[in-house]
NUTOR-625263 format. One record per atom (N, C-alpha, C): residue number from 0; residue in one letter; atom name; x negated, z negated, y negated. Coordinates in pm, whole numbers, always signed. Layout:
% residues N
[NUM; 'a'; 'CA'; [X; Z; Y]],
...
***
This chain:
% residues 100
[0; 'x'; 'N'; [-15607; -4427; -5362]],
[0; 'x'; 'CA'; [-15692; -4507; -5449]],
[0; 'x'; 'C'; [-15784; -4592; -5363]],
[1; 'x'; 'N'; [-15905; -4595; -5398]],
[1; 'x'; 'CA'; [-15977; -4721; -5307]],
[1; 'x'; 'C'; [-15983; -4824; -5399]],
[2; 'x'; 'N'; [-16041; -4956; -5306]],
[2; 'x'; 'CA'; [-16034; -5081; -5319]],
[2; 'x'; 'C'; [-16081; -5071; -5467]],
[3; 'x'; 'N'; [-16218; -5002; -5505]],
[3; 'x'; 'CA'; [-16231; -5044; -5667]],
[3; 'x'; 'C'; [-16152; -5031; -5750]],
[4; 'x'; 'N'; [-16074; -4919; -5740]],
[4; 'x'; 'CA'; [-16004; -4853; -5849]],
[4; 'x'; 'C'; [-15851; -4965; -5840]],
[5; 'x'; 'N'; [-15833; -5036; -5727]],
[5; 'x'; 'CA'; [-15741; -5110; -5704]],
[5; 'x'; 'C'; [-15768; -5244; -5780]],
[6; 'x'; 'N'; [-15915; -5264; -5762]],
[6; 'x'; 'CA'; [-16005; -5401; -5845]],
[6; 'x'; 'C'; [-15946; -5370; -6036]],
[7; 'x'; 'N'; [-16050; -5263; -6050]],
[7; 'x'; 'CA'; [-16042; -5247; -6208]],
[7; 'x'; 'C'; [-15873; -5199; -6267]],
[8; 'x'; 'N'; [-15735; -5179; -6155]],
[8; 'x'; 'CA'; [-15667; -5149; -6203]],
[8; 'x'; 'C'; [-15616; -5303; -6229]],
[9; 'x'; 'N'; [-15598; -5361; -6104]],
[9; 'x'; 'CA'; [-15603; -5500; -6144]],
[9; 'x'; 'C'; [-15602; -5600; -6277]],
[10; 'x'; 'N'; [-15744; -5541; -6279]],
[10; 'x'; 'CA'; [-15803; -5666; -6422]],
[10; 'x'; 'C'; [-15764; -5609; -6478]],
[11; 'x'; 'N'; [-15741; -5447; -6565]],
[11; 'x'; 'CA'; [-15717; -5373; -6654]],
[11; 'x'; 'C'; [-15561; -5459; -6733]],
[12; 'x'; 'N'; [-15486; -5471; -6605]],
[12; 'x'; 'CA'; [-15362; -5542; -6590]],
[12; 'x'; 'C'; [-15287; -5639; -6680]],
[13; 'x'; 'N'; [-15419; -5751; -6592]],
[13; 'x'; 'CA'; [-15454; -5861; -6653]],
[13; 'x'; 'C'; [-15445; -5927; -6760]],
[14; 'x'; 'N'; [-15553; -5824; -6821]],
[14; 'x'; 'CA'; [-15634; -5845; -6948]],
[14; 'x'; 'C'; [-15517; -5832; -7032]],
[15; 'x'; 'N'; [-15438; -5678; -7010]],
[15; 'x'; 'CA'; [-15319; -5620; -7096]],
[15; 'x'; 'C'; [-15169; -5744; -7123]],
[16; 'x'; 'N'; [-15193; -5808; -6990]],
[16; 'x'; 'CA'; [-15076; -5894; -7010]],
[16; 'x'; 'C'; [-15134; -6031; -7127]],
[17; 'x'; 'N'; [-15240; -6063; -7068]],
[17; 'x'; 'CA'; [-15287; -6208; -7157]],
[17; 'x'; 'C'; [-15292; -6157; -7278]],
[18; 'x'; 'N'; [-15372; -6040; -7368]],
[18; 'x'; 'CA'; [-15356; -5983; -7466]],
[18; 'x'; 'C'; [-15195; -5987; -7530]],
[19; 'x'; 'N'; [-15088; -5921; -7435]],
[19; 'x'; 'CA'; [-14947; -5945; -7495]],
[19; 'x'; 'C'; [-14916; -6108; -7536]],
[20; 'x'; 'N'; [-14951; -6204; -7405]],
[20; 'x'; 'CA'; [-14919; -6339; -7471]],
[20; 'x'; 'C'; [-14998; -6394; -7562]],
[21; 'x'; 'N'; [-15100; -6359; -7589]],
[21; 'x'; 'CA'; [-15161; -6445; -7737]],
[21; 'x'; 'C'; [-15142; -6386; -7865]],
[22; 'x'; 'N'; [-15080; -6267; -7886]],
[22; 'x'; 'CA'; [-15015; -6201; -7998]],
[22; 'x'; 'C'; [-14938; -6268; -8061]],
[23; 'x'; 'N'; [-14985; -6272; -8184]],
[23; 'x'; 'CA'; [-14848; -6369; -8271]],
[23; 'x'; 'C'; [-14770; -6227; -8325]],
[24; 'x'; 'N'; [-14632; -6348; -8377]],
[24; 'x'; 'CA'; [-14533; -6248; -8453]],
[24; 'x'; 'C'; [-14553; -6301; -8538]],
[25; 'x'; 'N'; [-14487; -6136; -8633]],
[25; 'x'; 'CA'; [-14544; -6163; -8753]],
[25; 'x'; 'C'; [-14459; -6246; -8815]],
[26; 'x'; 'N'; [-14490; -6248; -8942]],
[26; 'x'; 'CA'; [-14388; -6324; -9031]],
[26; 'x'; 'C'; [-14322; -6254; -9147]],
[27; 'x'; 'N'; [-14187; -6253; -9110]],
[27; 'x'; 'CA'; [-14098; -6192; -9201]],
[27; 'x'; 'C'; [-14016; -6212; -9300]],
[28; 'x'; 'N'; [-14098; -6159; -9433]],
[28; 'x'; 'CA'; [-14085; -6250; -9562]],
[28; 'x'; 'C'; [-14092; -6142; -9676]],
[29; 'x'; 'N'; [-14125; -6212; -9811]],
[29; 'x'; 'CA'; [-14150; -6130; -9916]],
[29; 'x'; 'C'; [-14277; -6079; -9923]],
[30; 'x'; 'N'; [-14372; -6167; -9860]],
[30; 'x'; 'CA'; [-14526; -6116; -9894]],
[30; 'x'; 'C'; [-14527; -5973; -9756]],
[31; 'x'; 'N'; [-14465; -5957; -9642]],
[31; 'x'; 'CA'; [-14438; -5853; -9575]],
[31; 'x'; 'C'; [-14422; -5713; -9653]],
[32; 'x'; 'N'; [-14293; -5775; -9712]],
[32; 'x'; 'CA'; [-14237; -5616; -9790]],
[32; 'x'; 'C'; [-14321; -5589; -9902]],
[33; 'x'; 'N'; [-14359; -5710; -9991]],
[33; 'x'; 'CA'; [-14489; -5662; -10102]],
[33; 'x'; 'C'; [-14615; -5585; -10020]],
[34; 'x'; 'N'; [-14655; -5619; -9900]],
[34; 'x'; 'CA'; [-14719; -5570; -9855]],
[34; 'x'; 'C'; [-14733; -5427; -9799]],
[35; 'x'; 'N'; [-14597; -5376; -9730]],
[35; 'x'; 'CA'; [-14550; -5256; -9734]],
[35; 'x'; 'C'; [-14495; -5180; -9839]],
[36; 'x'; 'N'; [-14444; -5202; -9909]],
[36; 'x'; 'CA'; [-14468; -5161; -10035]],
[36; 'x'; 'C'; [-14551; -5072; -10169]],
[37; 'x'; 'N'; [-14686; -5185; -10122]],
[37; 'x'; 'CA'; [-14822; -5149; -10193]],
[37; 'x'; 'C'; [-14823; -5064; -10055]],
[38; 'x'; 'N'; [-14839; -5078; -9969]],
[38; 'x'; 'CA'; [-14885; -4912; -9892]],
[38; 'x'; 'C'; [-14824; -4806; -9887]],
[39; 'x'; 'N'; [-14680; -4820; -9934]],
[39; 'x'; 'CA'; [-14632; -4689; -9929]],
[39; 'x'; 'C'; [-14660; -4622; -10072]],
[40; 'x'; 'N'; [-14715; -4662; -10158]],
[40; 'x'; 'CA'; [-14704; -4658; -10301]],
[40; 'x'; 'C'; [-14854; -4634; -10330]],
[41; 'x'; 'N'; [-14944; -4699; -10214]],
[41; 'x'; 'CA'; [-15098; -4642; -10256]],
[41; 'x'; 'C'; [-15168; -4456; -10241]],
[42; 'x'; 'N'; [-15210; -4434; -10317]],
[42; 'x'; 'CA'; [-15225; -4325; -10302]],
[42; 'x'; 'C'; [-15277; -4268; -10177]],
[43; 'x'; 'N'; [-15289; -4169; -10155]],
[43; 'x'; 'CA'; [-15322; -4121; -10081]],
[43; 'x'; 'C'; [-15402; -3943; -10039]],
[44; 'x'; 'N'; [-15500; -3878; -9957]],
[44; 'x'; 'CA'; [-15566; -3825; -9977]],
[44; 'x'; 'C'; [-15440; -3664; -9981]],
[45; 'x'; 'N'; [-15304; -3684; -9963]],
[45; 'x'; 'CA'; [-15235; -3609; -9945]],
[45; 'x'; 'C'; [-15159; -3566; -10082]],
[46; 'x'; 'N'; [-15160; -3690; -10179]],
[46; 'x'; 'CA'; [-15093; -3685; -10252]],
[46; 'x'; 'C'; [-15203; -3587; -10395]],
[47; 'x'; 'N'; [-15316; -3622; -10385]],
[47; 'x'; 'CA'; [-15413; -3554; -10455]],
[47; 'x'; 'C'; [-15400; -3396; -10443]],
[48; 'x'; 'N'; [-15402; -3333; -10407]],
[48; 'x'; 'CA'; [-15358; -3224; -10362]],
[48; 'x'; 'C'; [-15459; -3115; -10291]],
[49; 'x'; 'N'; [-15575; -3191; -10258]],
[49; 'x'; 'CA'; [-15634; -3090; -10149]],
[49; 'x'; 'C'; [-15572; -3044; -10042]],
[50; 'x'; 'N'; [-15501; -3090; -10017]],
[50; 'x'; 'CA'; [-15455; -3017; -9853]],
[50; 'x'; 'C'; [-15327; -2892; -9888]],
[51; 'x'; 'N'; [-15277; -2926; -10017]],
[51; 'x'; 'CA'; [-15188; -2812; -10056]],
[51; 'x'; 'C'; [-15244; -2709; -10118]],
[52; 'x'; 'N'; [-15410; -2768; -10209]],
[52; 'x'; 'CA'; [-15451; -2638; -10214]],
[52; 'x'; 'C'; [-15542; -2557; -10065]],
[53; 'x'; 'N'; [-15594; -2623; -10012]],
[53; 'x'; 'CA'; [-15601; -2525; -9897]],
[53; 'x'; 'C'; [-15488; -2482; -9834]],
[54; 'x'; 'N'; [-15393; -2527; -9791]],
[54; 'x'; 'CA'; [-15272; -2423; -9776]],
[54; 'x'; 'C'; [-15268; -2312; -9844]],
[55; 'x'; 'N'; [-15239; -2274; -9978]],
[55; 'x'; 'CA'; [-15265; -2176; -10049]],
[55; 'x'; 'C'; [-15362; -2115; -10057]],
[56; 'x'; 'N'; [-15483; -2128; -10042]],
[56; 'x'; 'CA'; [-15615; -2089; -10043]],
[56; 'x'; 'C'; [-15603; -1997; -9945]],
[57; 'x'; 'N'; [-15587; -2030; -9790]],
[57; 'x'; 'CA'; [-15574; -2043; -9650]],
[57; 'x'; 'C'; [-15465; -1895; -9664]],
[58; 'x'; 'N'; [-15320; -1877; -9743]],
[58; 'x'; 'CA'; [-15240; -1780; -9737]],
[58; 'x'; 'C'; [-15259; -1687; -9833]],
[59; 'x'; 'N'; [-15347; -1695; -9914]],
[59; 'x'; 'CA'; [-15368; -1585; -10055]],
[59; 'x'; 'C'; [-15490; -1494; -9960]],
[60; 'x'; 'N'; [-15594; -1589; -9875]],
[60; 'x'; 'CA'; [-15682; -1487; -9790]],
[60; 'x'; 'C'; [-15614; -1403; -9672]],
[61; 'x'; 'N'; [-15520; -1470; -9617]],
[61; 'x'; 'CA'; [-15430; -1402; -9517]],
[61; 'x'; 'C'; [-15353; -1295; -9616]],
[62; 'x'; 'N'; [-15304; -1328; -9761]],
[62; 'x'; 'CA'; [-15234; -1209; -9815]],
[62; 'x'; 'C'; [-15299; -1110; -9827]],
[63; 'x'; 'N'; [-15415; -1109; -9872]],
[63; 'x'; 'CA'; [-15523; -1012; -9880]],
[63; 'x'; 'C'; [-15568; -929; -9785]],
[64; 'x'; 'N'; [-15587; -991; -9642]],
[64; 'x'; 'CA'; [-15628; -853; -9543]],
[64; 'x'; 'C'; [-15529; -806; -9509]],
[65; 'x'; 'N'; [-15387; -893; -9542]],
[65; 'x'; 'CA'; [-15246; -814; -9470]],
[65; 'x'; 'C'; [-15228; -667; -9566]],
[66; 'x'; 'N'; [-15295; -699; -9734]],
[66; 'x'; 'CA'; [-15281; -584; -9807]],
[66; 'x'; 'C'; [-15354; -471; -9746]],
[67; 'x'; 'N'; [-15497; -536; -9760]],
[67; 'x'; 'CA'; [-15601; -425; -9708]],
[67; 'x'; 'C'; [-15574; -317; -9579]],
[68; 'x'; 'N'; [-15540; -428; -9534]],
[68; 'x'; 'CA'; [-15494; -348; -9350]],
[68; 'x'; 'C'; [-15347; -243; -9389]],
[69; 'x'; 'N'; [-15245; -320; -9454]],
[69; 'x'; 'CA'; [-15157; -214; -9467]],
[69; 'x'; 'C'; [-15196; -103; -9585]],
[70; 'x'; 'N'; [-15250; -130; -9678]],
[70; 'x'; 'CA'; [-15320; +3; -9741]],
[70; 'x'; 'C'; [-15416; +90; -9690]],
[71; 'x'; 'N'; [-15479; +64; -9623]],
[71; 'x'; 'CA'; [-15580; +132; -9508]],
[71; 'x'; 'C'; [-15477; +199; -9401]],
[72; 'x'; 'N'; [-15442; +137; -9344]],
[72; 'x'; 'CA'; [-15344; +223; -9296]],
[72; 'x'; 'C'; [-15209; +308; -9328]],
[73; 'x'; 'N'; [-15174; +298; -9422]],
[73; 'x'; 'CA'; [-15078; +399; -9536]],
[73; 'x'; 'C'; [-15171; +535; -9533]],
[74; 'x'; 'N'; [-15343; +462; -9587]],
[74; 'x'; 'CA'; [-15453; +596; -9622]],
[74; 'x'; 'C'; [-15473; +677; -9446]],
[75; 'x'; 'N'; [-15462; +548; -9377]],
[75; 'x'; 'CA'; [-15492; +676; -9274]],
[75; 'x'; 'C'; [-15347; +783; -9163]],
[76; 'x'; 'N'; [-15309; +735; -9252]],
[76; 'x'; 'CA'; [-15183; +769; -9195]],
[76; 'x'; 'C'; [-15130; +949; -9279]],
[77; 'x'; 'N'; [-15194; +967; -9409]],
[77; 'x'; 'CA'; [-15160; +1049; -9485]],
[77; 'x'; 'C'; [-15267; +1110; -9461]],
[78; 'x'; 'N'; [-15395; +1158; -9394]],
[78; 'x'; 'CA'; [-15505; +1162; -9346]],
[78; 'x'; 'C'; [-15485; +1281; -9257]],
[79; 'x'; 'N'; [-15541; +1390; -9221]],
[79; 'x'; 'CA'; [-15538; +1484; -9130]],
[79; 'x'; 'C'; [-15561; +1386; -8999]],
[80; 'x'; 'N'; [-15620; +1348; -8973]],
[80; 'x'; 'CA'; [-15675; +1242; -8844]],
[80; 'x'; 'C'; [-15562; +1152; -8823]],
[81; 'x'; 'N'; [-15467; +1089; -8932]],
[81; 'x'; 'CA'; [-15369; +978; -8904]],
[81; 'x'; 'C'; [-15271; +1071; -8872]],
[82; 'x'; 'N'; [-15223; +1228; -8876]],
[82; 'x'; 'CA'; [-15157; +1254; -8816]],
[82; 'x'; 'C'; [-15154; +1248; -8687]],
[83; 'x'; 'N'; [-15233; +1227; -8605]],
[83; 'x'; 'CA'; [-15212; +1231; -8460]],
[83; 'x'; 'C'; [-15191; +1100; -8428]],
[84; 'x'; 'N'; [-15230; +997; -8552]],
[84; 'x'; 'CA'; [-15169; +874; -8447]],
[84; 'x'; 'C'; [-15056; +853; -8499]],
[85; 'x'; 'N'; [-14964; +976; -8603]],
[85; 'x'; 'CA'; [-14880; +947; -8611]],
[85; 'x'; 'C'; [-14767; +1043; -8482]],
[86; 'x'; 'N'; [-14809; +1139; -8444]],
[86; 'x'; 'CA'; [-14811; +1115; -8311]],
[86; 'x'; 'C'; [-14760; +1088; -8167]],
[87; 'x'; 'N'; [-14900; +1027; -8191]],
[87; 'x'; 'CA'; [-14879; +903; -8078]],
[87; 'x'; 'C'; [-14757; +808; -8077]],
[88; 'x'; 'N'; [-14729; +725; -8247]],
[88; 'x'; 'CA'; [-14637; +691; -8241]],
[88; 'x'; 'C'; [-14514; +696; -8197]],
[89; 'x'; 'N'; [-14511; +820; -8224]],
[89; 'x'; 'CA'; [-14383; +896; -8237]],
[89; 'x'; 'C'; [-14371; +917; -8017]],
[90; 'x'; 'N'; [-14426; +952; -7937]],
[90; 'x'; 'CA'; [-14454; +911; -7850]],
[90; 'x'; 'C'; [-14371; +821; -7775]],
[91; 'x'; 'N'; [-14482; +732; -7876]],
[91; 'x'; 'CA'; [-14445; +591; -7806]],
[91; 'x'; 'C'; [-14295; +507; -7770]],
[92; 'x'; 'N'; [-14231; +519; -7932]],
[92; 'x'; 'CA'; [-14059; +579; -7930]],
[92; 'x'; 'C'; [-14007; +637; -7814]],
[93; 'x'; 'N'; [-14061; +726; -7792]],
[93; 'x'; 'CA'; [-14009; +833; -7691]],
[93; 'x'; 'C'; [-13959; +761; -7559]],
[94; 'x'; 'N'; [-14144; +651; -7502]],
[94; 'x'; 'CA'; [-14129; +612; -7390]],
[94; 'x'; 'C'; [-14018; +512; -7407]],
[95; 'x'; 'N'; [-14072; +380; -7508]],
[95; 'x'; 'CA'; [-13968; +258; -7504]],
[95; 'x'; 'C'; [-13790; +335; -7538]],
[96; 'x'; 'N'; [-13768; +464; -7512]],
[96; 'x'; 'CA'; [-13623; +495; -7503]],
[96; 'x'; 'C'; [-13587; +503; -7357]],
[97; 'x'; 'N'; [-13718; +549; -7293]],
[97; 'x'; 'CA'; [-13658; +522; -7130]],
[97; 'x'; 'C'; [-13608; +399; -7086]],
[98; 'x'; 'N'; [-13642; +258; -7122]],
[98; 'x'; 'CA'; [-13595; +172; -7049]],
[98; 'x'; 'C'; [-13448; +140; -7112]],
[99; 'x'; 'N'; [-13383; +239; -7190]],
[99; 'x'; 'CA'; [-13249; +142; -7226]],
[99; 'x'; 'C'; [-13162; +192; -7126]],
***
């Protein structure tokens, strides 16, 4: 580290400690818990339910190409042409039996 970075770590220090001593505590009472209270109880942008409908939104589009893709491939699979990558598949089996 050089001398500046030794300077500004310094004051950085400083500042952080005097900041801790002029902090008050709080005060622990009824107007506290009324206070927490009303915040746990205020609404909120979660409770509305945008974010659960994009969740759903978000998995009905993911359900959809998972259909497409596996019906597309069912079609090409029954396909003069998807026979060879069925195949290949079949193949492929073959190799991942060598490593057992």
């Amino acid at each position: 580290m050089t001398r500046q970075d030794d300077d500004a770590f310094n004051r950085l220090e400083r500042v952080l400690a005097e900041a801790y001593q002029l902090r008050s505590e709080p005060v622990l009472g009824p107007e506290l818990a009324r206070d927490v209270m009303r915040d746990i109880h205020a609404p909120s942008p979660v409770r509305n339910g945008a974010i659960e409908r994009s969740v759903w939104q978000v998995a009905l589009v993911a359900a959809g190409f998972a259909a497409v893709f596996t019906a597309t491939a069912l079609w090409y699979a029954g396909t003069e042409e998807g026979a060879g990558a069925t195949l290949v598949a079949e193949e492929f089996d073959e190799v991942s039996g060598l490593g057992d």
